[in-house]
C-alpha positions in Angstrom: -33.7 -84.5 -28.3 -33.4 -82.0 -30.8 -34.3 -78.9 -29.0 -32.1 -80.5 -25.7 -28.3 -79.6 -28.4 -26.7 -76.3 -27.2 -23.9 -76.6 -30.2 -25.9 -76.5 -33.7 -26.1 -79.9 -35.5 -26.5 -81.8 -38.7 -28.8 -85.0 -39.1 -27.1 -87.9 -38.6 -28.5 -89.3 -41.7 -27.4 -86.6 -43.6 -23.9 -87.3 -41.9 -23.6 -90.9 -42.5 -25.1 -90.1 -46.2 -22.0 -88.2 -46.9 -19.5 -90.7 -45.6 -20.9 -93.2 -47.3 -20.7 -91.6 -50.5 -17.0 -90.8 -49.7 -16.6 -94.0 -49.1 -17.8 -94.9 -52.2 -15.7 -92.7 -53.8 -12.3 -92.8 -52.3 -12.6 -96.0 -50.3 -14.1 -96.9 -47.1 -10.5 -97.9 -45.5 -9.4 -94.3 -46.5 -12.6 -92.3 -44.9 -12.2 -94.4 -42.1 -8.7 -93.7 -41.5 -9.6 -89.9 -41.5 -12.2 -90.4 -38.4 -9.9 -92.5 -36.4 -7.0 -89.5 -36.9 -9.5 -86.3 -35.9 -8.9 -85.1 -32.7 -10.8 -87.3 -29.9 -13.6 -84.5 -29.6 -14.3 -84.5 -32.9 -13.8 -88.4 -33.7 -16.3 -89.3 -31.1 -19.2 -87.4 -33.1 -18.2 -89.2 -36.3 -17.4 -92.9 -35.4 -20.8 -95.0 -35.3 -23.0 -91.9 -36.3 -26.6 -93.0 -36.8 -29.3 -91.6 -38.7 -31.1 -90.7 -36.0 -28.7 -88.8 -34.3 -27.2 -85.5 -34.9 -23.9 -84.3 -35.2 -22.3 -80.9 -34.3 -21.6 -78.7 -37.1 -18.5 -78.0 -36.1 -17.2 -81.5 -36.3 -18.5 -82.7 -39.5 -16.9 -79.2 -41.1 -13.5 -80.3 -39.5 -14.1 -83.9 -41.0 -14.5 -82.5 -44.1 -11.5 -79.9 -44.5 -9.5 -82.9 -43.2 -10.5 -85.2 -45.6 -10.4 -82.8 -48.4 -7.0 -82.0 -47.2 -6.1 -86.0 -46.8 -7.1 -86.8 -50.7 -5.7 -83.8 -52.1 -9.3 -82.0 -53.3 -10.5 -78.8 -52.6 -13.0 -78.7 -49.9 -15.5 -76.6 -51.3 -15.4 -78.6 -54.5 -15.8 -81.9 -52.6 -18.7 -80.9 -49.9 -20.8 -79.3 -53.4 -20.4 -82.9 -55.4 -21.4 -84.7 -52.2 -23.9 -82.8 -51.6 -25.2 -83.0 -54.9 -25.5 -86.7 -55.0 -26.9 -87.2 -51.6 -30.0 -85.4 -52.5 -29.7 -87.0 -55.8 -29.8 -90.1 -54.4 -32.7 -89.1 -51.4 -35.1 -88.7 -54.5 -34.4 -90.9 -56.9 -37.1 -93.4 -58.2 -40.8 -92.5 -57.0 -39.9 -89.3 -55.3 -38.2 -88.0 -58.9 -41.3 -88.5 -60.5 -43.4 -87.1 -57.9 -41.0 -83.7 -57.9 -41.8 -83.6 -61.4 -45.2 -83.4 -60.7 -45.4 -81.3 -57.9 -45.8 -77.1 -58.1 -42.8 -75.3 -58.2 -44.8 -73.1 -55.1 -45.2 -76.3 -53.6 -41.6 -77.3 -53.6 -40.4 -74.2 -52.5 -42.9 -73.6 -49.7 -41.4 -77.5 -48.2 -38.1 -75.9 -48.1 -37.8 -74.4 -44.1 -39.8 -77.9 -43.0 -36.5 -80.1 -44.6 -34.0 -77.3 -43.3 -35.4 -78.0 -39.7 -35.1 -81.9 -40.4 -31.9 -81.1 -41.0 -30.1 -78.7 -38.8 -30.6 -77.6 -35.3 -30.3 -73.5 -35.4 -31.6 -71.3 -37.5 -35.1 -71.0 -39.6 -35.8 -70.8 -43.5 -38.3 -68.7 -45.1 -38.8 -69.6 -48.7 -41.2 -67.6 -51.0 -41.6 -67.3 -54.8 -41.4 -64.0 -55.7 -42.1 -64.4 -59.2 -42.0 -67.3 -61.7 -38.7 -68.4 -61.7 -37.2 -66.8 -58.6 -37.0 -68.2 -55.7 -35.8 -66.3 -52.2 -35.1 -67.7 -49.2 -33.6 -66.3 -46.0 -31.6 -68.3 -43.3 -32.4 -66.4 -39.6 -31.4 -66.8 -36.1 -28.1 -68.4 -37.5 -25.3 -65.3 -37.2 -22.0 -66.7 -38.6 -23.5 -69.6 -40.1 -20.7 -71.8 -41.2 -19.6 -72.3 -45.0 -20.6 -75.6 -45.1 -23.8 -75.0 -44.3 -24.7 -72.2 -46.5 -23.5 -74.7 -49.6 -25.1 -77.5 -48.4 -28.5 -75.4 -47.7 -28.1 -73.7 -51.8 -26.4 -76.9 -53.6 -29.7 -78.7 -51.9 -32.1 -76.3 -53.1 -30.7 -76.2 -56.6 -30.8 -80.0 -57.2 -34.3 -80.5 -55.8 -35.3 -77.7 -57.9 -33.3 -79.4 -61.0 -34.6 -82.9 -60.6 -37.8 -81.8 -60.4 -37.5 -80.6 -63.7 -36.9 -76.6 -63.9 -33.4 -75.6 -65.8 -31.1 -74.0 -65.7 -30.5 -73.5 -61.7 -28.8 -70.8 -60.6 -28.6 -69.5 -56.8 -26.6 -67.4 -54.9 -25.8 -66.6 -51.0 -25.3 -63.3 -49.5 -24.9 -63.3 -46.3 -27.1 -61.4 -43.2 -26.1 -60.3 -39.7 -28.9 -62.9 -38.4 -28.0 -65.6 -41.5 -28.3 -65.3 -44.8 -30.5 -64.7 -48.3 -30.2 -67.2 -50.8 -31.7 -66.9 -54.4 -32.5 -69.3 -56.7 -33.9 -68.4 -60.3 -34.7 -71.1 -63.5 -36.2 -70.7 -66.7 -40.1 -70.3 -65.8 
């Protein structure tokens, strides 16, 4: 089904993750007043999304500039906390320990094989260049949105964080085919 969606997409677990957790913490009335007021092409991708579905890119940015817009945060600002706690929340409990006692090499090589769980276009390629630095380039993406690119770094920083290594710091630059994003801790 995956390979069949022309538009790129997000996992609709990923999706429904996120509205959750604005639900959570605005109000489930209030995110649900934001789908039912987006434009009928984008509301239709949003209302009822299931985990196993996917979601065009395009509508969940709208949904969240909208509802950024709607509870008076910057978007940026809201997408990176979400973010944050939806992979905090993914590996919680067993899979936090197990982080902790995986390789850094190890958790850094998974990196492309979640990305693809998770979007439709583009591929990751993540290699440690040297303890402590991670690099990872985005291809066959041109104009990736914002959205992406942040939830793709703020991802890779709190994996790398839970599993232990501090501080995290990345970066994005973008690339005429994607983008190159670096991550570097304390080895």
């Amino acid at each position: 089904m995956k390979e069949a969606l022309e538009e790129p997409s997000i996992s609709g677990a990923l999706v429904s993750t996120h509205i959750e957790l604005l639900g959570g913490r605005f109000g489930s009335d209030e995110v649900i007043r934001c789908i039912d007021g987006l434009p009928a092409d984008v509301r239709e991708h949003l209302q009822g999304v299931i985990a196993a579905g996917w979601v065009p890119v395009k509508a969940y940015d709208v949904f969240y500039r909208t509802f950024a817009a709607r509870v008076g945060v910057d978007v940026a600002e809201l997408h990176t906390d979400m973010s944050r706690h939806s992979v905090e929340r993914t590996f919680k409990t067993m899979w936090r320990l197990l982080l902790r006692l995986t390789s850094t090499e190890a958790l850094v090589s998974r990196t492309p094989v979640l990305f693809s769980r998770a979007y439709t276009k583009g591929r990751l390629r993540a290699v440690m260049t040297t303890p402590g630095l991670a690099e990872i380039e985005l291809d066959g993406w041109p104009d990736v949105p914002d959205i992406v690119l942040r939830g793709v770094r703020i991802a890779i920083e709190t994996v790398l964080r839970l599993s232990g290594r501090s501080p995290v710091r990345s970066s994005v630059e973008r690339a005429p085919e994607g983008a190159k994003i670096r991550a570097t801790w304390k080895p």
